[in-house]
C-alpha positions as MATLAB code, in Angstrom:
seq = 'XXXXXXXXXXXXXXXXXXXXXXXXXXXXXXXXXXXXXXXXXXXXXXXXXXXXXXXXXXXXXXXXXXXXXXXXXXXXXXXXXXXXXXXXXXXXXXXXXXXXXXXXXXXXXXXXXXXXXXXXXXXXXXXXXXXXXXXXXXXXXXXXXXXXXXXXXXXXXXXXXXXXXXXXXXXXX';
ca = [
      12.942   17.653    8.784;
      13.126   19.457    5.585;
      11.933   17.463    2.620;
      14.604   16.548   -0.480;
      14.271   15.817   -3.988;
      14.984   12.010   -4.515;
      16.713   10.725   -7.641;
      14.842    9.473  -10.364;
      16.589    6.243  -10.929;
      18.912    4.643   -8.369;
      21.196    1.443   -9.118;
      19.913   -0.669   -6.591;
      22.918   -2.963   -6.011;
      25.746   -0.463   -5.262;
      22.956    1.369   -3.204;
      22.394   -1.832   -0.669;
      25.779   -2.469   -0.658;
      26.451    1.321    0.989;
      23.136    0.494    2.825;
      21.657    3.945    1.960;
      18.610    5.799    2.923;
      16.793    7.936    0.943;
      13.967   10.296    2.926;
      12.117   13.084    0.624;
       9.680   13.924   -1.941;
       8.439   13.831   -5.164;
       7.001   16.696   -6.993;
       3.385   15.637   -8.096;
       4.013   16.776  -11.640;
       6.123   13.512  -12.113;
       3.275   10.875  -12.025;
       0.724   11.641  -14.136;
      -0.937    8.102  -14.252;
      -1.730    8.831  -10.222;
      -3.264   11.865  -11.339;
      -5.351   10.563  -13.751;
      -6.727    7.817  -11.117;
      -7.815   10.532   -9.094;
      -9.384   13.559   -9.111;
      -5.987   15.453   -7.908;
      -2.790   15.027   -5.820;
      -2.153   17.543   -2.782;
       1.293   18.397   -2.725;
       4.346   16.612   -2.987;
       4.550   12.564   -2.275;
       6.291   11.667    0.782;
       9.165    8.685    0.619;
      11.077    6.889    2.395;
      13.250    4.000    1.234;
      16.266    1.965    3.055;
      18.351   -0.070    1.064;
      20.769   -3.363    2.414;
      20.531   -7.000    2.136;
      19.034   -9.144    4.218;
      19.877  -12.400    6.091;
      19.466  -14.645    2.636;
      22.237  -12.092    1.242;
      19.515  -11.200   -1.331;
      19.816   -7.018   -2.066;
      16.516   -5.479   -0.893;
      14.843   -2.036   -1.095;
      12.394   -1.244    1.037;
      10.080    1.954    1.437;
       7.161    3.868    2.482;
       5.173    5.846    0.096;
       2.223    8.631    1.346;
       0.713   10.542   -0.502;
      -2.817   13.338   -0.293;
      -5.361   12.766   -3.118;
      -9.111   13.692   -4.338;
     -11.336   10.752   -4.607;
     -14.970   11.277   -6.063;
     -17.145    8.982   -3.984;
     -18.863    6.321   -5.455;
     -22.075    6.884   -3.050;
     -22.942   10.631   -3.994;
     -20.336   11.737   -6.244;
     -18.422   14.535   -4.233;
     -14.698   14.900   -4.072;
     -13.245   14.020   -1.199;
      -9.388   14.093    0.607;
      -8.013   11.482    1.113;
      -4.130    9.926    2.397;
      -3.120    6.844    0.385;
      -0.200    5.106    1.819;
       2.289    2.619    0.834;
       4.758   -0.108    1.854;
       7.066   -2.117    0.070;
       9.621   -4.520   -0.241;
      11.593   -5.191   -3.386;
      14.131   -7.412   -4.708;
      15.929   -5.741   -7.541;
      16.858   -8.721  -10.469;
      18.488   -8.587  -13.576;
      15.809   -9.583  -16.603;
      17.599  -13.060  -17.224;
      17.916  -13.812  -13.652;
      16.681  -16.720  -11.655;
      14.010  -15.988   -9.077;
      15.425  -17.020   -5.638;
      13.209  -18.140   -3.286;
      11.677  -14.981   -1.761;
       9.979  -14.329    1.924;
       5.933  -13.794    0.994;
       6.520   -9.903    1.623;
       9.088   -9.822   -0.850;
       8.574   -8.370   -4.656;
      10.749   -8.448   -7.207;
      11.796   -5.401   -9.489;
      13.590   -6.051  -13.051;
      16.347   -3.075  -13.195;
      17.281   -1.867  -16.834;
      20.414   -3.049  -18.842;
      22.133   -0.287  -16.780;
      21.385   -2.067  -13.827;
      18.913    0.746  -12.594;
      15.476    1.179  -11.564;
      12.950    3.818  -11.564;
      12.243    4.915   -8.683;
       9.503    7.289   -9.255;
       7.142    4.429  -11.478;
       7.862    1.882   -8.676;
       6.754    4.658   -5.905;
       3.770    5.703   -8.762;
       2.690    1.934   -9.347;
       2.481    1.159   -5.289;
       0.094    3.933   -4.634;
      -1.744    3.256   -7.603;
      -2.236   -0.301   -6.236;
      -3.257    0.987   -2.924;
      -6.180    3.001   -4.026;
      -9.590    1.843   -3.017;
     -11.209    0.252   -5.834;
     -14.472    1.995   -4.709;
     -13.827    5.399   -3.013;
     -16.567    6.658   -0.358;
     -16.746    9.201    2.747;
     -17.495    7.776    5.817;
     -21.123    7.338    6.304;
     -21.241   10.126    8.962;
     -19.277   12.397    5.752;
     -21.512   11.423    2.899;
     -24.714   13.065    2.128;
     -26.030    9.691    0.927;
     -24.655    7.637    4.001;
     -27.923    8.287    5.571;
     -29.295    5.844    3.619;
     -27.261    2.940    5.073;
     -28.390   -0.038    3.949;
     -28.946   -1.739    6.986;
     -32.425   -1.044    8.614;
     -33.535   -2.215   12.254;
     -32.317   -4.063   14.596;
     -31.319   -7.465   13.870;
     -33.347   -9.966   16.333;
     -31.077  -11.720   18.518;
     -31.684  -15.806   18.667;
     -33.038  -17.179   21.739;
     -30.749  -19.291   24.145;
     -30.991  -22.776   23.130;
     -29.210  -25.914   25.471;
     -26.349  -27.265   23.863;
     -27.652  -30.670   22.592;
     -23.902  -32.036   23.810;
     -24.634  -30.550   27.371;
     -25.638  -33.768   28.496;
     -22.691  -35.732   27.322;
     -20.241  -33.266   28.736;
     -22.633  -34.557   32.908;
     -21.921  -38.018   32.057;
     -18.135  -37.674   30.789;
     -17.837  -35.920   34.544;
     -19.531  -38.961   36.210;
];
């Protein structure tokens, strides 16, 4: 499937009500506050979003975000590829609007006094959120994941009666 530039903003309600799907990319170029939470993005970043209401009649965008990073790892410092991906659920609201009651997987997004959002900070934010907070390699990856932290062989306990073994004989009796 050939990959398509996405719009930048989208108005979310006229969008659910065609129930459209958007499938493309993002050039990496257009979110700059990734790419200074990382070390570098690898290409373009991967979307897909479906919009349509659901069975509250509440408008609702939901998507999939990937995209191909450098991480320096906290352990020993090296850079390191990674894939950071993303999914979301949104619930596009006017600023002066009422929160309805949402599902727990539901998020809300405020659109502008156009009625549009922007789709390229909502798709930057997400990814942003899914970074680890402390990037390593694997231990088998990482020149310092030698020294694991865990040394020996933990002792197992020896096999004890149940105290409440002898109640259980004289329930049976």
């Amino acid at each position: 499937m050939e990959k398509v530039k996405l719009p930048i903003k989208v108005e979310p309600a006229r969008c659910a009500q065609k129930r459209l799907d958007y499938q493309g990319a993002y050039v990496a170029a257009l979110m700059p506050r990734l790419a200074e939470s990382t070390q570098g993005i690898h290409g373009d970043i991967d979307v897909s979003l479906s919009f349509g209401t659901d069975a509250q009649g509440l408008r609702v965008m939901s998507g999939q975000a990937r995209a191909q990073v450098s991480l320096q790892c906290q352990r020993c410092n090296e850079l390191f590829d990674t894939t950071i991906e993303s999914e979301f659920t949104y619930t596009p609201l006017r600023p002066d609007a009422e929160v309805p009651e949402l599902p727990e997987d539901y998020d809300t997004v405020e659109v502008d006094e156009v009625g549009e959002i922007n789709l390229v900070q909502l798709v930057e934010d997400e990814i942003i959120l899914n970074l680890p907070l402390v990037p390593t390699h694997e231990n088998e990856h990482c020149a310092e994941g030698r020294y694991d932290l865990s040394f020996g062989d933990i002792p197992t306990t020896d096999e004890r009666p149940n105290p409440f073994a002898i109640l259980e004989e004289l329930k049976r009796k």
